[in-house]
C-alpha positions as CSV (number, residue, x, y, z in Angstrom):
1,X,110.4,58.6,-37.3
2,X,110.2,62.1,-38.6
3,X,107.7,64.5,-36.4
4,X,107.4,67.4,-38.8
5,X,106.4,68.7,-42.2
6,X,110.2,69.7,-42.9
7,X,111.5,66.0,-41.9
8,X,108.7,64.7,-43.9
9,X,110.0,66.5,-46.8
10,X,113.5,65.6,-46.2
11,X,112.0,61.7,-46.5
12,X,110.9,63.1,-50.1
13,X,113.8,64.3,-51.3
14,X,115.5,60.9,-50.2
15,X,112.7,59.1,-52.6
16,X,112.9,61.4,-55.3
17,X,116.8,61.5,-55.4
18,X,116.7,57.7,-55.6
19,X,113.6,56.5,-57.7
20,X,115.9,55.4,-60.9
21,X,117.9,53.2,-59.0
22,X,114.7,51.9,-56.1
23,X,113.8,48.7,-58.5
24,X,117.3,47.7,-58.4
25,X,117.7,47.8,-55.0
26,X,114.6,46.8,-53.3
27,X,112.4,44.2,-56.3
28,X,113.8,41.1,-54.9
29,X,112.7,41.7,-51.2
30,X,109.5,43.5,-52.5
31,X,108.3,40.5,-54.4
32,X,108.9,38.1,-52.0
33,X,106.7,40.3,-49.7
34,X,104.0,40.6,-51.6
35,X,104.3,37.0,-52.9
36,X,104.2,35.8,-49.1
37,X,101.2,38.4,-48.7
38,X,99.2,37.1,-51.4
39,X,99.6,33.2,-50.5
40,X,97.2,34.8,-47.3
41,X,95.4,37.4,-48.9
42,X,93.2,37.1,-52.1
43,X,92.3,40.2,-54.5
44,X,89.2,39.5,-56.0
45,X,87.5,41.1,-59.4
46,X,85.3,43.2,-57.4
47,X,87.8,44.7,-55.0
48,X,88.9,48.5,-55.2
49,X,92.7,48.0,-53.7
50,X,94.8,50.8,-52.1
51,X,98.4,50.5,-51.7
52,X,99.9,52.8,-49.5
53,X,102.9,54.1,-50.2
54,X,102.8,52.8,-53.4
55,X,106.5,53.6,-54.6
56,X,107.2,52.5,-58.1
57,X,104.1,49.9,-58.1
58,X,105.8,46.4,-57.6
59,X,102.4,45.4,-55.7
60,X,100.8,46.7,-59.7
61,X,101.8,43.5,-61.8
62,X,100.7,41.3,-59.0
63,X,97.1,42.2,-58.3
64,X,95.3,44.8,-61.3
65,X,94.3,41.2,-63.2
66,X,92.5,40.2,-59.9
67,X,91.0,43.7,-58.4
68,X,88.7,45.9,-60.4
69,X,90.9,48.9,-59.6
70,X,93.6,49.6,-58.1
71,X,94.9,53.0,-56.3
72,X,98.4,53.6,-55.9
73,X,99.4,57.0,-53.3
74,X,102.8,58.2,-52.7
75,X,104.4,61.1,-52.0
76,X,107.3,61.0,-54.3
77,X,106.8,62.8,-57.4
78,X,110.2,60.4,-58.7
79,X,108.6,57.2,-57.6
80,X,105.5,57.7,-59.0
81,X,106.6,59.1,-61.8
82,X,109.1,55.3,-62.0
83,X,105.5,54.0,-61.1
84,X,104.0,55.3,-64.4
85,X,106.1,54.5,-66.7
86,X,105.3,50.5,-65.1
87,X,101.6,50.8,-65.9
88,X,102.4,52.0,-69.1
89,X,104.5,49.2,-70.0
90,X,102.2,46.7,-68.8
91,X,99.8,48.3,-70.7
92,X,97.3,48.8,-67.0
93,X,94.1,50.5,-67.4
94,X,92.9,49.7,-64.1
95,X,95.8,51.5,-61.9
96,X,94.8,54.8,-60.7
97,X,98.0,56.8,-58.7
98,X,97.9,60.0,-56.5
99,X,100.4,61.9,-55.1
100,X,99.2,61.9,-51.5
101,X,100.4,61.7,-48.1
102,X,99.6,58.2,-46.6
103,X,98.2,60.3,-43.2
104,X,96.1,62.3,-45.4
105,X,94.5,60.2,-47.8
106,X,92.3,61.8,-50.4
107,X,89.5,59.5,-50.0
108,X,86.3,58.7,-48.0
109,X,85.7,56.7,-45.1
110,X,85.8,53.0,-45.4
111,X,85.8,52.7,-49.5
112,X,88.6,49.9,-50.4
113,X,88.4,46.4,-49.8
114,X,92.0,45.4,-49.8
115,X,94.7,47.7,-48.4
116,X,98.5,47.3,-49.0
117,X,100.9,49.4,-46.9
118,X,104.1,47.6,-47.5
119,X,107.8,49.4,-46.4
120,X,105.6,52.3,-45.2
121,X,105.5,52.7,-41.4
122,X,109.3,53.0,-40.7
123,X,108.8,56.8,-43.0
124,X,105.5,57.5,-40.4
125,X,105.6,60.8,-39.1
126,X,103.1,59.3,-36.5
127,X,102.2,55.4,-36.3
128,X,98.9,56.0,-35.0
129,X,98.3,58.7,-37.3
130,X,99.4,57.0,-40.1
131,X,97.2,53.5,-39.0
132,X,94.2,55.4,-38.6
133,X,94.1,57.0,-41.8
134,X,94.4,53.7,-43.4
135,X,91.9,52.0,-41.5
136,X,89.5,55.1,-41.8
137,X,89.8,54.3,-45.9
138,X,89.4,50.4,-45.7
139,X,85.4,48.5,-45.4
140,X,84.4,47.1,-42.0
141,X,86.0,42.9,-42.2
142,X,88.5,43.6,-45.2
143,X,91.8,42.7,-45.4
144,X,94.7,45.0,-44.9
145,X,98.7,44.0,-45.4
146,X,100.9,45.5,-43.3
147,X,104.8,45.3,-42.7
148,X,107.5,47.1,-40.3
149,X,111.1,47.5,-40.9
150,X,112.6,44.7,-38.2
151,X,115.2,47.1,-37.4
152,X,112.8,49.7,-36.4
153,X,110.3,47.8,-34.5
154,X,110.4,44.7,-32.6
155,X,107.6,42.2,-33.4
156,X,105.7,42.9,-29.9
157,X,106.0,46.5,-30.7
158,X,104.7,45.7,-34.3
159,X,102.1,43.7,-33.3
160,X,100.9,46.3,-30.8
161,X,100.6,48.9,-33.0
162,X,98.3,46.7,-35.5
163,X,96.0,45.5,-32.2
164,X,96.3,48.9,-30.6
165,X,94.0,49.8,-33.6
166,X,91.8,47.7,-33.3
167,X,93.4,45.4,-36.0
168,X,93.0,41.9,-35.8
169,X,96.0,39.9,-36.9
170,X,95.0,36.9,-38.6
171,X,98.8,35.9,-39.7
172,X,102.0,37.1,-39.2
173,X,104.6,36.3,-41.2
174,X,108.5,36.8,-40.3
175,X,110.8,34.9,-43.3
176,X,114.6,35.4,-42.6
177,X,115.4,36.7,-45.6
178,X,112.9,39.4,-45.3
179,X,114.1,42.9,-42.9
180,X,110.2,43.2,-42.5
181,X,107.9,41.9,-40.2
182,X,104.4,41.0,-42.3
183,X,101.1,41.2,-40.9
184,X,97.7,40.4,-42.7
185,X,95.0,41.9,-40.9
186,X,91.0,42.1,-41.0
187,X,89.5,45.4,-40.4
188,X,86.9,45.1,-37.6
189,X,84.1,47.7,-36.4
190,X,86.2,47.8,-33.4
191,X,89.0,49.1,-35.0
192,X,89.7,53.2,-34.6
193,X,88.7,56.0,-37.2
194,X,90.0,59.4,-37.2
């Protein structure tokens, strides 16, 4: 996990130099994610939905018919640039997207009601960091879907991270084919803020 501002940009530079080719080689895994996710975790017309680390907005064509708006950060200028030219196409007008780092979201304290940080946590600079600034932006008992890389973490270590924050895991979901552990959470009282 990169520790500094210079290994963080590094991770940008990585994104950027591939965003014309990311669909290609991540869509099928991606969508199975987010279909598994979604069997667990409804978006309803009244939700404002973040997704973390947003890439090139595969989560987009699944949810902005459900959710009243939906907010899209990443860092890479390529990948959200990829990102924009989806919502375009699909004709959107309920996608939002902001360059922003995922540990220093731009927005208030507990203002979405669905949060999506999919392929995200492996790129953290710091875990906890990173799981606190997403929790600080999601409403006390919403729903938050979260996965880990399975060759970074091990489940218990994924699993601890999510409870160490006072997450509660209501399902965790592991398919084979996926290199991701996937965790739908609720966001307690409990859980930790900045």
């Amino acid at each position: 996990m990169p520790t500094t501002w210079f290994e963080k940009r590094g991770i940008i530079r990585h994104y950027d130099k591939m965003a014309n080719i990311y669909d290609s080689l991540y869509r099928e895994e991606q969508e199975l994610k987010i279909k598994q996710i979604l069997r667990h975790m409804a978006v309803h017309n009244s939700d404002l939905t973040l997704d973390a680390g947003c890439g090139t907005g595969f989560l987009f064509k699944h949810v902005h018919k459900q959710g009243s708006h939906l907010v899209g950060a990443d860092l890479s200028k390529g990948l959200l640039r990829i990102a924009l030219a989806h919502v375009r196409q699909a004709g959107t007008r309920n996608v939002s997207l902001v360059r922003a780092d995922v540990d220093h979201l731009p927005f208030k304290e507990r203002v979405f009601d669905k949060v999506f940080a999919l392929t995200l946590l492996q790129d953290s600079s710091d875990l906890d960091v990173t799981l606190k600034e997403i929790i600080r932006t999601t409403k006390v008992d919403s729903m938050l879907a979260v996965t880990g890389l399975k060759k970074v973490f091990t489940e218990e270590q994924f699993k601890q991270a999510l409870t160490k924050e006072g997450l509660e895991i209501n399902i965790l979901l592991t398919p084979e084919q996926v290199k991701d552990f996937i965790a739908v959470c609720r966001m307690h009282v409990e859980a930790k803020i900045k």
